[in-house]
MARKOLVO-126113 format. One line per field, with one value per residue (C-alpha): x, y, z. Coordinates in nm, 2 decimals, m for minus. Layout:
<pts>
east: [X:...];
north: [Y:...];
up: [Z:...];
</pts>
This chain:
<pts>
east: [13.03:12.74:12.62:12.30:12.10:11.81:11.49:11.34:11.61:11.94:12.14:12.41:12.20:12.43:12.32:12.09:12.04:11.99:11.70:11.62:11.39:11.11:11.12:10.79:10.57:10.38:10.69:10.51:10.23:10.49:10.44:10.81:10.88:11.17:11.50:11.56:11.86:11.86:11.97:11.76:11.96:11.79:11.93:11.87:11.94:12.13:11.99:11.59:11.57:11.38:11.45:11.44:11.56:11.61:11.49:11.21:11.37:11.37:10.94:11.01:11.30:11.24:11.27:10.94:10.69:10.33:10.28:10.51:10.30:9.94:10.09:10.20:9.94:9.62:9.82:9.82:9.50:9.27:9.49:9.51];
north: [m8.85:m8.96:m8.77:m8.82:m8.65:m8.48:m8.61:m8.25:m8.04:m8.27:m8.09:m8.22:m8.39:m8.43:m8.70:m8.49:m8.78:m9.17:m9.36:m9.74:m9.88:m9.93:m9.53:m9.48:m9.16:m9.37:m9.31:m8.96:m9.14:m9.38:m9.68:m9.81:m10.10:m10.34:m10.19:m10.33:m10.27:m10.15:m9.77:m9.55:m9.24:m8.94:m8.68:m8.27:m8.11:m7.82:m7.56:m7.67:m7.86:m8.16:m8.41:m8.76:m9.12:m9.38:m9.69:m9.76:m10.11:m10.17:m10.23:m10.56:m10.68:m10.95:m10.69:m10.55:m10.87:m10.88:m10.89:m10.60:m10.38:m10.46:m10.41:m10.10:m9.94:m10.07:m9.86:m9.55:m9.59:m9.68:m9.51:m9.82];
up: [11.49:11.31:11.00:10.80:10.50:10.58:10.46:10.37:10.23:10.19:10.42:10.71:11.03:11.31:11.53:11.79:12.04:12.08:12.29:12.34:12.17:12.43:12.51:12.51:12.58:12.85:13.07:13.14:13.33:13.56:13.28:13.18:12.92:12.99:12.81:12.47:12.46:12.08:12.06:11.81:11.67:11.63:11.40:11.38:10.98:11.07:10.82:10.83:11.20:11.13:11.37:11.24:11.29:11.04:11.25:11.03:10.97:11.36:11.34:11.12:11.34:11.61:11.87:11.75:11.72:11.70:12.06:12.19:11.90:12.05:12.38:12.33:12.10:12.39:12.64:12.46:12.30:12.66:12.87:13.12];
</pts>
């Protein structure tokens, strides 16, 4: 089982759930981005509840170029 650290109070966060990469809120209005592939782990601290991931490295990995970025931010921003 993965264990983290929370970010606010440095308690135990079991892993709370994992996602690909591409999940996007979009997906609520029928709009789907091709699976990735790459898993994001989400993890819940156990005495404050934050939920958090540590995927931050993920944005400057080649599965996150330029292109997929603009992409993704003119369909949430126009809502087309």
């Amino acid at each position: 089982m993965r264990i983290s650290i929370c970010k606010v109070c440095n308690e135990p966060a079991p892993l709370y759930g994992v996602t690909d990469f591409n999940k996007s809120c979009e997906e609520r209005r029928g709009r789907y981005l091709p699976l990735t592939g790459v898993p994001v782990y989400y993890h819940r601290c156990d005495s404050c509840g934050l939920i958090f991931t540590s995927a931050s490295g993920l944005l400057s990995s080649p599965v996150c170029n330029r292109d997929r970025v603009i992409e993704v931010e003119s369909i949430s921003v126009d809502g087309s």
